[in-house]
C-alpha positions in Angstrom: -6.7 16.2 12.0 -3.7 16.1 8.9 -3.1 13.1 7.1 0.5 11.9 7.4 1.3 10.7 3.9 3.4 8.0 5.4 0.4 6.4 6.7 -1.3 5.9 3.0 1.4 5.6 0.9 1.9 1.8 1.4 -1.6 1.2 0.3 -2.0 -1.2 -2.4 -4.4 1.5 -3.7 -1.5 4.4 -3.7 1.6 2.1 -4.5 3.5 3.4 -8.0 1.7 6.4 -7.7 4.1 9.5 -8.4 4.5 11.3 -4.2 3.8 14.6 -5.5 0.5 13.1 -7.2 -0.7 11.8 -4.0 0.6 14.9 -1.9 -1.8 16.4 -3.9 -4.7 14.3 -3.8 -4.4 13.9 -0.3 -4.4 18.1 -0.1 -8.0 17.5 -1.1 -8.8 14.7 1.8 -11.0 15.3 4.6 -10.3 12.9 7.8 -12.8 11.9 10.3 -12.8 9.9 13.3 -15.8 7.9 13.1 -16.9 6.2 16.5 -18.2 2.5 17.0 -21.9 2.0 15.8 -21.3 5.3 14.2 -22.5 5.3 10.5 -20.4 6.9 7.7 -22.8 7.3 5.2 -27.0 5.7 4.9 -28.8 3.4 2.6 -30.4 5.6 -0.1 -28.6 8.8 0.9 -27.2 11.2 -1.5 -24.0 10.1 -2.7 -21.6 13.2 -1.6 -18.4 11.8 -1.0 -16.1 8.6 -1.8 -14.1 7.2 1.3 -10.8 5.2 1.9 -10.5 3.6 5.4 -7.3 4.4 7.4 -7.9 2.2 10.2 -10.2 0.2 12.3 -13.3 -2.3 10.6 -16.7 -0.9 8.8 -19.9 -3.0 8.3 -22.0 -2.4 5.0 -25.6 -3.6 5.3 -28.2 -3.5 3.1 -32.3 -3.6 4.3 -34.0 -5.4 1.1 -37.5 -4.4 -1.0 -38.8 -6.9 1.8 -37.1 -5.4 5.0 -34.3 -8.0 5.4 -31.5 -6.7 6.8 -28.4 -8.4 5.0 -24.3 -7.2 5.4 -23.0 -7.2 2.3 -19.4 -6.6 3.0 -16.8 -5.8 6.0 -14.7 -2.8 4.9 -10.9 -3.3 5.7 -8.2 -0.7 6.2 -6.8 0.2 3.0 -10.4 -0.6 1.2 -11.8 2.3 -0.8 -15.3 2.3 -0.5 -18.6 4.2 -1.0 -17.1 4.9 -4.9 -21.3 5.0 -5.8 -20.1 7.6 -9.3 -18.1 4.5 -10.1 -21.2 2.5 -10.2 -22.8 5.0 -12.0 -25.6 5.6 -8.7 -26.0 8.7 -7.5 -27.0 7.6 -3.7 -25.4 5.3 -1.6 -26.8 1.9 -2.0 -26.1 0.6 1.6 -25.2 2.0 5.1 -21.3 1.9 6.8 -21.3 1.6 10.4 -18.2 1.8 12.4 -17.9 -2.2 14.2 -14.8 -0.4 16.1 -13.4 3.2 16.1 -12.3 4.1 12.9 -10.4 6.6 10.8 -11.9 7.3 7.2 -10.8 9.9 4.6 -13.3 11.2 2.1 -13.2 13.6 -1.5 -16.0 14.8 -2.7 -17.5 12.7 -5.0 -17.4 15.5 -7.7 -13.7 14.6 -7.6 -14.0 11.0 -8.9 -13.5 12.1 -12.5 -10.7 13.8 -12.1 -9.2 11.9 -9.8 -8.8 9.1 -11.9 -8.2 10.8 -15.1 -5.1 12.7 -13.6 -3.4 9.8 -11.8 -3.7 6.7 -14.4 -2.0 4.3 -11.5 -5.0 5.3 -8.9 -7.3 4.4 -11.0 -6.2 1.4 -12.3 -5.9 0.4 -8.5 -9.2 1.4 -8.2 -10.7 -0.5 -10.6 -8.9 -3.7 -9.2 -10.9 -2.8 -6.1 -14.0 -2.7 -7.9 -13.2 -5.8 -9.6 -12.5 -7.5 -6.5 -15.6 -6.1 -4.6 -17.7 -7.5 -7.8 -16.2 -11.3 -7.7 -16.6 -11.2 -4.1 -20.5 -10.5 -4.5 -20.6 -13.3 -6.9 -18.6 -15.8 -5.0 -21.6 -14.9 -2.3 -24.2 -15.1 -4.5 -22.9 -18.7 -5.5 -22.7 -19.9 -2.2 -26.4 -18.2 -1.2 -28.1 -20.0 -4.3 -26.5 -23.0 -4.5 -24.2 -24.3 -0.8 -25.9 -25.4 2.3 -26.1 -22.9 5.5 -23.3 -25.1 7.2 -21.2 -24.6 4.1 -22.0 -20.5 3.9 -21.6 -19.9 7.6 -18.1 -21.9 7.3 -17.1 -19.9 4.2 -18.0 -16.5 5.8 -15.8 -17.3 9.1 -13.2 -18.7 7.2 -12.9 -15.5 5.1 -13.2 -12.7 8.2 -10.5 -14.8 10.2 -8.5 -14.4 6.6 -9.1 -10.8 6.3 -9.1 -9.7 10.1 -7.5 -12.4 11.4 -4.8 -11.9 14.9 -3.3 -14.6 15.5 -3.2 -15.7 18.9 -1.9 -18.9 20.9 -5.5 -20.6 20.6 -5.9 -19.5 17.2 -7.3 -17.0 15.0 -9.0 -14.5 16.4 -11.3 -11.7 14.5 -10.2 -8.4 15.8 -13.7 -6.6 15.8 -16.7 -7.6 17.5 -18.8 -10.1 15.8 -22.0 -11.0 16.6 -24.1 -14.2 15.7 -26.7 -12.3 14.1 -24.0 -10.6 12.0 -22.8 -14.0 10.8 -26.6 -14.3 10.2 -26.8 -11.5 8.0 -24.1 -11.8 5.9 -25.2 -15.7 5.3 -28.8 -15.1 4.5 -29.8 -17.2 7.2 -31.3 -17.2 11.0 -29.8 -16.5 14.3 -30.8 -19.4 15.4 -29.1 -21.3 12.6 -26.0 -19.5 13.5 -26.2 -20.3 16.9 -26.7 -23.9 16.4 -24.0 -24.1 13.9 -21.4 -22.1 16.4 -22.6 -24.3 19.5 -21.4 -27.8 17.8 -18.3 -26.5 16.4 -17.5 -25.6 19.6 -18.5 -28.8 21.1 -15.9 -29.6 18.0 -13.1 -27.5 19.0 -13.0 -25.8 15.5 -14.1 -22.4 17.2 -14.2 -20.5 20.3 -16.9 -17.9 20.8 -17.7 -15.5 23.2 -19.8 -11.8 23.6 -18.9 -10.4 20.3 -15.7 -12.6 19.8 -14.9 -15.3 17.6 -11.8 -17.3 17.2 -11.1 -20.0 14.6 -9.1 -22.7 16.5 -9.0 -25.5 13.3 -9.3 -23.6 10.4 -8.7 -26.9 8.0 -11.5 -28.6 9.8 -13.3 -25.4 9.1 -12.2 -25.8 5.3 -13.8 -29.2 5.3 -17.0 -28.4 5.7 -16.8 -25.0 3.9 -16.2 -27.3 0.6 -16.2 -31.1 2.2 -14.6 -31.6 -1.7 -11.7 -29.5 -1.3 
């Protein structure tokens, strides 16, 4: 399977960078189709590659010293992620499953160095991604140590419907399949919390759920109780 430039060259992570630069980089890309509930890479594995997602939506989990399974992020298309030589780790530190069927590209890690050494515009791109990735974990973290579970469950829905959001004539609807005990997991919390939570806010009309589907039908009621301060 070749890569048509034309489908990375838009990327935030590739914008300014000089074509014949990225003609070449991408001469050094392997492409995979990666099926849903596939897994890209493990927890713990050896860290071989680094991976950019073309299209379709990745779940990163982690499973804790104490056997909790927690998502840590949702990987979009355009999102660089498994970049573990960036972190300095030489293993992967979670797993990325495929939620739908996706399309990743990969370099071998080895490549990391150069890669950013030879094209300076990649790799300050790249270190906006990591940047991002890192405030996001502490926005998380913030909400896990110090916001109710009505508040985190509100905030996490809030964000996928802003990051894989289609809208539709009800409202927002996230474009993968989403489970309750996903929204569990990426909340520190129960299913059953999750479920409760869901149930009244659809007795409320803020959201519509369904097997694997949720859409947000009043995202600044939603807002209120995400940060009833706002």
């Amino acid at each position: 399977m070749a890569i048509d430039i034309s489908l990375v060259r838009n990327l935030p992570l590739f914008r300014q960078m000089d074509p014949a630069a990225l003609s070449r980089l991408m001469t050094r890309a392997t492409p995979r189709r990666v099926l849903s509930g596939e897994t890209v890479f493990e927890q713990g594995a050896e860290a071989a590659a680094f991976y950019l997602l073309l299209h379709g939506r990745l779940k990163v989990s982690q499973v804790t010293p104490d056997g909790q399974q927690v998502i840590v992020r949702v990987v979009h298309p355009g999102d660089l992620f498994g970049f573990a030589r960036a972190l300095a780790r030489s293993d992967y530190p979670g797993t990325a499953r495929a939620a739908v069927e996706s399309i990743v590209v990969s370099w071998p890690m080895a490549d990391w160095d150069a890669v950013v050494e030879n094209n300076p515009r990649l790799a300050i791109n790249a270190m906006q991604t990591i940047g991002q990735r890192l405030d996001e974990a502490h926005t998380r973290l913030r909400e896990m140590s110090t916001q109710e579970v009505e508040r985190r469950v509100a905030n996490a829905v809030l964000r996928l419907a802003e990051k894989a959001g289609r809208k539709e004539e009800s409202g927002t609807r996230i474009d993968f399949p989403i489970t309750r005990q996903d929204i569990a997991e990426m909340t520190g919390t129960t299913l059953h919390t999750v479920s409760r939570l869901l149930s009244a806010w659809e007795g409320q009309g803020l959201v519509e759920g369904g097997r694997q589907k949720l859409t947000v039908i009043d995202a600044e009621g939603l807002a209120r109780i995400a940060d009833p301060e706002g």
